[in-house]
MINU-594072 format. One record per atom (N, C-alpha, C): residue in one letter; x, y, z; atom name. Coordinates in pm, whole numbers, plus 50000, padded with zeros to 5 digits. Layout:
<pators>
<pator aa="A" c1="X" c2="Y" c3="Z" at="CA"/>
...
</pators>
This chain:
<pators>
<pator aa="X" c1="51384" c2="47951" c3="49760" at="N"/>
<pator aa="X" c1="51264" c2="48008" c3="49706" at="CA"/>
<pator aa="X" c1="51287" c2="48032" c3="49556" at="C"/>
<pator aa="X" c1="51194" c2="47971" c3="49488" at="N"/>
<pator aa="X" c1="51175" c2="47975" c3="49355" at="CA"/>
<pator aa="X" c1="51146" c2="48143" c3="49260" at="C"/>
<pator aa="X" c1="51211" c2="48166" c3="49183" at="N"/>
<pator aa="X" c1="51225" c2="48299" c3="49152" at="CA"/>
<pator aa="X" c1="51016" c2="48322" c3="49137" at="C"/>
<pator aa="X" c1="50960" c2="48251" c3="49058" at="N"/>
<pator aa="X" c1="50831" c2="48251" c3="49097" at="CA"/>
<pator aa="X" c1="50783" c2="48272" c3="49160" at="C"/>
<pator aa="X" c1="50785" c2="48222" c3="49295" at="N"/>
<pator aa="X" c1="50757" c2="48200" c3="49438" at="CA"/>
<pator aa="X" c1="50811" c2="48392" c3="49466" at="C"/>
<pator aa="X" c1="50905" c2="48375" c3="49458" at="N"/>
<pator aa="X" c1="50947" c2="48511" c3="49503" at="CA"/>
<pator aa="X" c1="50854" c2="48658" c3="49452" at="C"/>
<pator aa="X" c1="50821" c2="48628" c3="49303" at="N"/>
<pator aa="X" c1="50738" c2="48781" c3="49261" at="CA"/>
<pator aa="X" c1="50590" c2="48759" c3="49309" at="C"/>
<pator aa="X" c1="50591" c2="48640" c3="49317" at="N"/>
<pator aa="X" c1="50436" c2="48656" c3="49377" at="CA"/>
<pator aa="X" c1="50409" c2="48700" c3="49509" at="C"/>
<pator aa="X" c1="50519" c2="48667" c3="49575" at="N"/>
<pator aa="X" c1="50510" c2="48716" c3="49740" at="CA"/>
<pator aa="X" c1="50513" c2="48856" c3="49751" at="C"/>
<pator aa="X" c1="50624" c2="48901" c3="49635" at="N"/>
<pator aa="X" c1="50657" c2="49033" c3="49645" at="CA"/>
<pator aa="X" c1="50531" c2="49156" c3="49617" at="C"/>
<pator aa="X" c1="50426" c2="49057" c3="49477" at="N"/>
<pator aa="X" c1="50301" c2="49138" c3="49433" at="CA"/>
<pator aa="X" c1="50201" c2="49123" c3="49524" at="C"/>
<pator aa="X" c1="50246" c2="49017" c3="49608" at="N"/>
<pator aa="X" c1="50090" c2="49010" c3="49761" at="CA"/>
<pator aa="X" c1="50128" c2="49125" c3="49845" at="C"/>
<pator aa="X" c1="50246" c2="49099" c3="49863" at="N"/>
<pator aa="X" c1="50275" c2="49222" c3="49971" at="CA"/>
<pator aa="X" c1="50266" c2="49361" c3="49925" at="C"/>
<pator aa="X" c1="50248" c2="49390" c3="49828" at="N"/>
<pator aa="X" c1="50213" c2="49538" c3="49786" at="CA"/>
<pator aa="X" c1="50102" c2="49553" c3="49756" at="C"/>
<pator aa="X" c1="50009" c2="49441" c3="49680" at="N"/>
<pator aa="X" c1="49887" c2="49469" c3="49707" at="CA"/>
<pator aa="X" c1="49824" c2="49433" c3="49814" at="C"/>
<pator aa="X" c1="49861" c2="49372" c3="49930" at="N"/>
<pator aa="X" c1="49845" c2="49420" c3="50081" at="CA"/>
<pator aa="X" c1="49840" c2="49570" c3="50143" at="C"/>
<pator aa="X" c1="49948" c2="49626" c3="50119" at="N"/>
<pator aa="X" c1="50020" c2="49742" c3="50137" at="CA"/>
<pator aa="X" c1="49916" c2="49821" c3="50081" at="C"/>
<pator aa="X" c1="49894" c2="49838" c3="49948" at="N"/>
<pator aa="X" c1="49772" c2="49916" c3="49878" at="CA"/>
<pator aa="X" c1="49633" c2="49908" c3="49974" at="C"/>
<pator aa="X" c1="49622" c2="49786" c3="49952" at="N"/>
<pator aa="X" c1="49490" c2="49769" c3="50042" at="CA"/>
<pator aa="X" c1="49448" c2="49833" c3="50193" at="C"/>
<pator aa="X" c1="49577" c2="49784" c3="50253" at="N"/>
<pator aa="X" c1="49544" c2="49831" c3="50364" at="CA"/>
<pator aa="X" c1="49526" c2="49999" c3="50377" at="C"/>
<pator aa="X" c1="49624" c2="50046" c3="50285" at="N"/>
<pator aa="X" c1="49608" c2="50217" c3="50261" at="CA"/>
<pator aa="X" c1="49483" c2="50270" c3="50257" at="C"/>
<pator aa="X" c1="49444" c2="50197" c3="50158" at="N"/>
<pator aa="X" c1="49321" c2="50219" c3="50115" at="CA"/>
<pator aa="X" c1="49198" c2="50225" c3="50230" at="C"/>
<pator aa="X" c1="49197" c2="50119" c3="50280" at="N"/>
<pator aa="X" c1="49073" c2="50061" c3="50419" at="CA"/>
<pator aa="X" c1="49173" c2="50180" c3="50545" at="C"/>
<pator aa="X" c1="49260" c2="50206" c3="50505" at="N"/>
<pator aa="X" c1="49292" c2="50355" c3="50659" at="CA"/>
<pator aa="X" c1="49204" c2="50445" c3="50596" at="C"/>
<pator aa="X" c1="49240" c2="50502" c3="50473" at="N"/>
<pator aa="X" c1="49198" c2="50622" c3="50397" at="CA"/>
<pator aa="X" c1="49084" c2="50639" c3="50470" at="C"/>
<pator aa="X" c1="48989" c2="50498" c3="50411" at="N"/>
<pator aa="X" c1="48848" c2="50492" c3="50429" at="CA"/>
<pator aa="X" c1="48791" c2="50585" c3="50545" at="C"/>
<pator aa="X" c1="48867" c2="50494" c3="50639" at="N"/>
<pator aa="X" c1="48823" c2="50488" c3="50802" at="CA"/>
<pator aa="X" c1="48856" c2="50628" c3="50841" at="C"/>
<pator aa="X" c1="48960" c2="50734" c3="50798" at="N"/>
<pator aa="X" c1="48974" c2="50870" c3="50843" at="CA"/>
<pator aa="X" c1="48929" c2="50948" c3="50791" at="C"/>
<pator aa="X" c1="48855" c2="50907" c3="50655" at="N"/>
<pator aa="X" c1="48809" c2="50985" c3="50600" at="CA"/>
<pator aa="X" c1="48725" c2="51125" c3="50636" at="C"/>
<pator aa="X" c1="48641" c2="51063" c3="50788" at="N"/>
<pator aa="X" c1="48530" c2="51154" c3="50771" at="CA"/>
<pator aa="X" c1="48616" c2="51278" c3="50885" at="C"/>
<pator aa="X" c1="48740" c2="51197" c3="50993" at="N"/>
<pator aa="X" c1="48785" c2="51293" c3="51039" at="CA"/>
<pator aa="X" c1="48871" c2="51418" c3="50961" at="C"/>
<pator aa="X" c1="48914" c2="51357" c3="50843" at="N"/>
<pator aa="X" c1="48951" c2="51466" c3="50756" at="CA"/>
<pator aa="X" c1="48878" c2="51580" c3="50693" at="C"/>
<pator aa="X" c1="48736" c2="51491" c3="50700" at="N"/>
<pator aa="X" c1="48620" c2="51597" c3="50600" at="CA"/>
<pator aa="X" c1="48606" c2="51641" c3="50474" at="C"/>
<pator aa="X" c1="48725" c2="51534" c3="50423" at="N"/>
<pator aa="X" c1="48740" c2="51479" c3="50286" at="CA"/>
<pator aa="X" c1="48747" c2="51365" c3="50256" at="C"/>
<pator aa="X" c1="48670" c2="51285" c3="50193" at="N"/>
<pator aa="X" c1="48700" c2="51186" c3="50218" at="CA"/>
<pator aa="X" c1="48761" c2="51118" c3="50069" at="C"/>
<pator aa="X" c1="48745" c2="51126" c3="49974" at="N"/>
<pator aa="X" c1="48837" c2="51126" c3="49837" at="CA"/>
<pator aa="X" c1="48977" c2="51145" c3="49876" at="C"/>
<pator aa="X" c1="49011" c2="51258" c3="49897" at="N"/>
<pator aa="X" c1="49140" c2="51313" c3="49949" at="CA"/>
<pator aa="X" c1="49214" c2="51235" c3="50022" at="C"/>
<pator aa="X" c1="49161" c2="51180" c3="50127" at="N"/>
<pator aa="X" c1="49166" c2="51076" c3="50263" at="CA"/>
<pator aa="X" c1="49214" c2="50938" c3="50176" at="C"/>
<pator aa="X" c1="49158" c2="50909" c3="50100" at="N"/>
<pator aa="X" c1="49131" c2="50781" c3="50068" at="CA"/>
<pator aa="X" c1="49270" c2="50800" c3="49919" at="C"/>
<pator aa="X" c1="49319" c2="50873" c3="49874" at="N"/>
<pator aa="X" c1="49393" c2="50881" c3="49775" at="CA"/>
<pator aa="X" c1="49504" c2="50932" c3="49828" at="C"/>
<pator aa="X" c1="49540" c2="50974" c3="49928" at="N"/>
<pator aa="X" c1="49661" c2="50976" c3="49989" at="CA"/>
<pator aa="X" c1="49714" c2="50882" c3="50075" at="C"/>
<pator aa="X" c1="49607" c2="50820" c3="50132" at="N"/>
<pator aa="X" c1="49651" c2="50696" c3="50198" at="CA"/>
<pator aa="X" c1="49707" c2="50603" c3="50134" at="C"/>
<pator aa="X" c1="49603" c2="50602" c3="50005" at="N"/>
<pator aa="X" c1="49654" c2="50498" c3="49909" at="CA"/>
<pator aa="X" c1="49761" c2="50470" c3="49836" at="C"/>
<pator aa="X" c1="49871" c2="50611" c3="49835" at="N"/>
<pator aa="X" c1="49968" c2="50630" c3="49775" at="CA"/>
<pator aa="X" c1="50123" c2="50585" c3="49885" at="C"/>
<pator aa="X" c1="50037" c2="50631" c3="50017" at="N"/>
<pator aa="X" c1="50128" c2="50601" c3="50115" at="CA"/>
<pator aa="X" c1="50126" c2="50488" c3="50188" at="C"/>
<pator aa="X" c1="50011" c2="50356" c3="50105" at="N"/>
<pator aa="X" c1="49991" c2="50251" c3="50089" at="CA"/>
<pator aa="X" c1="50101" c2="50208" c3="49990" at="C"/>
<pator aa="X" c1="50100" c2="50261" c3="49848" at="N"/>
<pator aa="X" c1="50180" c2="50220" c3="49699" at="CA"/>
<pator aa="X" c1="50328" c2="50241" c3="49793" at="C"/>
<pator aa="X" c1="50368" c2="50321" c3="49835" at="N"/>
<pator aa="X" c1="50508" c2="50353" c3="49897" at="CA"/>
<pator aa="X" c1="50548" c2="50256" c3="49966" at="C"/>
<pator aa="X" c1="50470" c2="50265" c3="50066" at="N"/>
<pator aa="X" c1="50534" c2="50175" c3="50164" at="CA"/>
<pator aa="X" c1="50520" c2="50009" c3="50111" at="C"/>
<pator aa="X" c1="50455" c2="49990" c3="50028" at="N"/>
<pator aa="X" c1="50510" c2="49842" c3="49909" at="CA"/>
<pator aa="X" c1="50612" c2="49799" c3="49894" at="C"/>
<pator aa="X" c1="50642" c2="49942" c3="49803" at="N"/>
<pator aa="X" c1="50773" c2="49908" c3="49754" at="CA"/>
<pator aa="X" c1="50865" c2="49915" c3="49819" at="C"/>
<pator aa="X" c1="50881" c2="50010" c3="49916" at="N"/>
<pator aa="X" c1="50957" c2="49982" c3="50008" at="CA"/>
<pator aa="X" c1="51003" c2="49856" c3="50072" at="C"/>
<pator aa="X" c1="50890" c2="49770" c3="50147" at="N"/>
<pator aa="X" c1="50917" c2="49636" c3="50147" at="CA"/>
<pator aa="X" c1="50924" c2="49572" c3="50100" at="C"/>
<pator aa="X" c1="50897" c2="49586" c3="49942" at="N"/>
<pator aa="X" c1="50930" c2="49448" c3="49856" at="CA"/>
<pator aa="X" c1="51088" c2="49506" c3="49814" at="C"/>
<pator aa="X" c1="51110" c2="49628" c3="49757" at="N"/>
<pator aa="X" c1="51281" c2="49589" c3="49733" at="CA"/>
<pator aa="X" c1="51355" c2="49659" c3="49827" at="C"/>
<pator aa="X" c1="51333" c2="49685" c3="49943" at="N"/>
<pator aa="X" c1="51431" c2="49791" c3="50035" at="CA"/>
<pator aa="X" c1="51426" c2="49881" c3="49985" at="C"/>
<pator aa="X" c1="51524" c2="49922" c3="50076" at="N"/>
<pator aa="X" c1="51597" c2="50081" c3="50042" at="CA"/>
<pator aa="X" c1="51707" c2="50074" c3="49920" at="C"/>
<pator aa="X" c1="51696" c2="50005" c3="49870" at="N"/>
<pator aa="X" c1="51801" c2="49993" c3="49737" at="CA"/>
<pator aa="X" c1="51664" c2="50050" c3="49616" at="C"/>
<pator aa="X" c1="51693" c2="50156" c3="49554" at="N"/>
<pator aa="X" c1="51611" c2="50184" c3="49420" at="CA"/>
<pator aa="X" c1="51707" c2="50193" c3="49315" at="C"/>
</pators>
């Protein structure tokens, strides 16, 4: 795999990761009864778990 090949996979998979955070947030939102709140914490624990899979547990 081409070092190319490689950051691009790495920037899909986190903006996957984001995304999907994001579309949970959404969806619990209303059981939270916040739904901003909902949607910006998910999203962060979307950003996390990114990076996590794109470089491991090595920081």
């Amino acid at each position: 795999m081409s070092k190319k090949s490689k950051k691009q996979a790495q920037r899909g998979t986190l903006a996957l990761c984001i995304t999907a955070g994001l579309i949970i947030g959404a969806g619990l939102g209303p059981f939270v009864d916040n739904m901003l709140l909902s949607i910006m914490i998910f999203g962060l624990l979307g950003i996390a778990a990114g990076i996590v899979f794109t470089r491991g547990t090595r920081f």
